[in-house]
PASEBA-1860 file (N, C-alpha, C; in nm, 3 decimals):
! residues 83
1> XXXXXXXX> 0.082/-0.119/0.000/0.000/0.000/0.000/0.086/0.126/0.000 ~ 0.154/0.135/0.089/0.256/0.262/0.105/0.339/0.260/-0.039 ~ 0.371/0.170/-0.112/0.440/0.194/-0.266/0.356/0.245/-0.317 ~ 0.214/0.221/-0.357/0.109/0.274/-0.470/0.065/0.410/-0.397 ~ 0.107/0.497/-0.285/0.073/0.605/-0.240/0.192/0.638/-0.297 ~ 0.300/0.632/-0.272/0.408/0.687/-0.330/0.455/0.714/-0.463 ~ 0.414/0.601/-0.552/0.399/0.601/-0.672/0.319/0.697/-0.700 ~ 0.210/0.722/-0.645/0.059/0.835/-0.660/0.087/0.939/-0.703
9> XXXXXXXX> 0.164/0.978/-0.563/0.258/1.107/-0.505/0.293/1.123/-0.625 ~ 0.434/1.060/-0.654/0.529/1.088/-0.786/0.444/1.146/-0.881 ~ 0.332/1.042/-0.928/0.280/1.092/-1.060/0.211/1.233/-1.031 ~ 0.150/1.263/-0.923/0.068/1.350/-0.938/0.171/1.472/-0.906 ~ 0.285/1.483/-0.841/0.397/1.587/-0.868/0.431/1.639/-1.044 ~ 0.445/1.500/-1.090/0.469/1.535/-1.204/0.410/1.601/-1.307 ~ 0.250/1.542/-1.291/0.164/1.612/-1.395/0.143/1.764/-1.296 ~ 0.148/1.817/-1.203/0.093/1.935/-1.126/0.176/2.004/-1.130
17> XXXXXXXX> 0.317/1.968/-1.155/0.412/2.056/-1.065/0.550/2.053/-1.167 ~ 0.592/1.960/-1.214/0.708/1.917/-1.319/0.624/1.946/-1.445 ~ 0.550/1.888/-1.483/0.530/1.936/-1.645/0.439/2.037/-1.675 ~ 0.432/2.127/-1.575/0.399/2.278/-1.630/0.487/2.392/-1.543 ~ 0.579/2.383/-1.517/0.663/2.463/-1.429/0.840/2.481/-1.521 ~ 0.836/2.556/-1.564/0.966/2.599/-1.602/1.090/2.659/-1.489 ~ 1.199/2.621/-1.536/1.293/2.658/-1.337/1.373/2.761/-1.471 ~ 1.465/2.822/-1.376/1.553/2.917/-1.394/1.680/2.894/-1.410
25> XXXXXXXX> 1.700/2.798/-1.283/1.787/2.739/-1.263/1.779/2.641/-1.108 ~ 1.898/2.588/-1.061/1.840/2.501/-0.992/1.766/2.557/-0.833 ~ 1.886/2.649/-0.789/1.761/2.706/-0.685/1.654/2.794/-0.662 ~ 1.600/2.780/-0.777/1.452/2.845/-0.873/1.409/2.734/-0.773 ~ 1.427/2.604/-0.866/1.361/2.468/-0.857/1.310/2.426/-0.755 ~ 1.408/2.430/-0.685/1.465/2.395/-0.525/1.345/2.530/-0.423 ~ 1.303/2.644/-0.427/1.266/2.706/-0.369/1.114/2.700/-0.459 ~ 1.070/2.692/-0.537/0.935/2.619/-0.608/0.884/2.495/-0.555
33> XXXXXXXX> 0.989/2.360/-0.552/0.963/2.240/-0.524/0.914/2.233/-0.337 ~ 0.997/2.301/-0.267/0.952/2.359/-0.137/0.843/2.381/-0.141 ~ 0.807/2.515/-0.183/0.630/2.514/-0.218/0.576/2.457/-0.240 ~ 0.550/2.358/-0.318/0.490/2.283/-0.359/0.449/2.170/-0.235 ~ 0.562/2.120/-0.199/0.551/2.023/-0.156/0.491/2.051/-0.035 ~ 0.495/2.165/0.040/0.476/2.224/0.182/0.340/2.285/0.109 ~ 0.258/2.321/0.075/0.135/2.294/-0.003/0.035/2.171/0.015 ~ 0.091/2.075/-0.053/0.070/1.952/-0.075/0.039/1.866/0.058
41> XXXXXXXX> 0.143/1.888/0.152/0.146/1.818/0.281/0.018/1.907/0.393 ~ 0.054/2.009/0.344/-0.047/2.134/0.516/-0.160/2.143/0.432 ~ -0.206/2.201/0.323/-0.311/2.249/0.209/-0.388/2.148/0.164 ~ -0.397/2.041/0.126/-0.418/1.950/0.014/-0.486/1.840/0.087 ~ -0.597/1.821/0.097/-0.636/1.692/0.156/-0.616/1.576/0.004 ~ -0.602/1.376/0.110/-0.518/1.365/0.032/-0.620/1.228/0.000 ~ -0.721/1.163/-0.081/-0.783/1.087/-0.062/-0.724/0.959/0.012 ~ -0.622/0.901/-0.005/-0.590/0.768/0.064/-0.559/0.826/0.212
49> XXXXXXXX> -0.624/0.952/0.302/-0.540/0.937/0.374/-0.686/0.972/0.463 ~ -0.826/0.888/0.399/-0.957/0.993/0.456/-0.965/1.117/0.419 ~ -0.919/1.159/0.320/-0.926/1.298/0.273/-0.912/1.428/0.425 ~ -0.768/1.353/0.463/-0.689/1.454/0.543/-0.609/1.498/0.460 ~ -0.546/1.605/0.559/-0.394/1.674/0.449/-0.284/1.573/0.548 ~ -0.147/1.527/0.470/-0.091/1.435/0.534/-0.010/1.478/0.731 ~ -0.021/1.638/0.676/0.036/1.674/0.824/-0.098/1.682/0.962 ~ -0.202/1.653/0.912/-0.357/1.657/0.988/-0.352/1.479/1.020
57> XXXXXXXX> -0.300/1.399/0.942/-0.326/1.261/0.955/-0.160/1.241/1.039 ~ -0.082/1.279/1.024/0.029/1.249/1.059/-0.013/1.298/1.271 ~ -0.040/1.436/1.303/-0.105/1.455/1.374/-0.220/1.373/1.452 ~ -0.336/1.350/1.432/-0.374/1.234/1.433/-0.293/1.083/1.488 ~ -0.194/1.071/1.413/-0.150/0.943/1.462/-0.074/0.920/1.585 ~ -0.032/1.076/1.564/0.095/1.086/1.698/0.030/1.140/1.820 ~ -0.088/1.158/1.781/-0.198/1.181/1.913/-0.259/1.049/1.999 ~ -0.345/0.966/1.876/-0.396/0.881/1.866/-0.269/0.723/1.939
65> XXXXXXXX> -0.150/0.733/1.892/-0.099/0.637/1.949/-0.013/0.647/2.078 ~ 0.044/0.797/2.078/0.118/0.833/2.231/-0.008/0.836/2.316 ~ -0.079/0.924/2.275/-0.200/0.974/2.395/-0.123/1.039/2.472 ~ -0.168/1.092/2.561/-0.110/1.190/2.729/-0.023/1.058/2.798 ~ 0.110/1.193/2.854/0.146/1.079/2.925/0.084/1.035/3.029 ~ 0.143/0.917/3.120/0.084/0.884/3.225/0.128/0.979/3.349 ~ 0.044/0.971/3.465/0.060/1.047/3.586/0.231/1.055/3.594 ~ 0.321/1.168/3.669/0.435/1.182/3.690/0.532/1.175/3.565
73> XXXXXXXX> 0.490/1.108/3.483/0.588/1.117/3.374/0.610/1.264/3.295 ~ 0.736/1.245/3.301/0.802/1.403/3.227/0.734/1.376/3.079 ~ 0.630/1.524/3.007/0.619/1.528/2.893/0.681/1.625/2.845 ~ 0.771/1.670/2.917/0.819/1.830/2.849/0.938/1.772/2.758 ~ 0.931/1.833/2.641/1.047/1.776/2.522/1.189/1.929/2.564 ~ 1.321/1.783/2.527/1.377/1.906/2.580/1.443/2.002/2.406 ~ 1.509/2.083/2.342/1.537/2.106/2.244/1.658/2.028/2.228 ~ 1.660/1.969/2.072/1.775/1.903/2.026/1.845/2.009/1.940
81> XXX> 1.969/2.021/1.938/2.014/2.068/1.779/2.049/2.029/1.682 ~ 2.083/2.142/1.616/2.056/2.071/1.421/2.171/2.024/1.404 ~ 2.184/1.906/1.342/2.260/1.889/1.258/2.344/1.737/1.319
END
């Protein structure tokens, strides 16, 4: 299942986003393809996903399977850094 969503993905990048989009050069591309994709994920409900957007279902899951912690347990996240 997760291949034929992905496959989906691909195609439907391509016809939406690759074959009507001309770049400049590559970090044209690169700052377009961002859009797009950050679009796609927050904007876009997605049919295989219940016609959520994937960051609403992704949400959802990480709700749905952590839940609250239990009594006394630390939930405070601490910051990591990049890189």
């Amino acid at each position: 299942m997760a291949r034929g969503f992905v496959e989906n993905s691909n195609g439907r990048m391509r016809d939406e986003f690759l074959n009507v989009t001309l770049f400049r050069n590559p970090a044209h591309a690169r700052a377009l393809l961002a859009a797009w994709v950050t679009d796609d994920n927050t904007a876009r409900p997605h049919s295989a996903l219940g016609y959520q957007t994937p960051a609403g279902f992704g949400l959802h899951l990480t709700t749905a399977i952590a839940g609250p912690a239990p009594i006394r347990v630390n939930d405070h996240r601490a910051p990591v850094a990049a890189g």
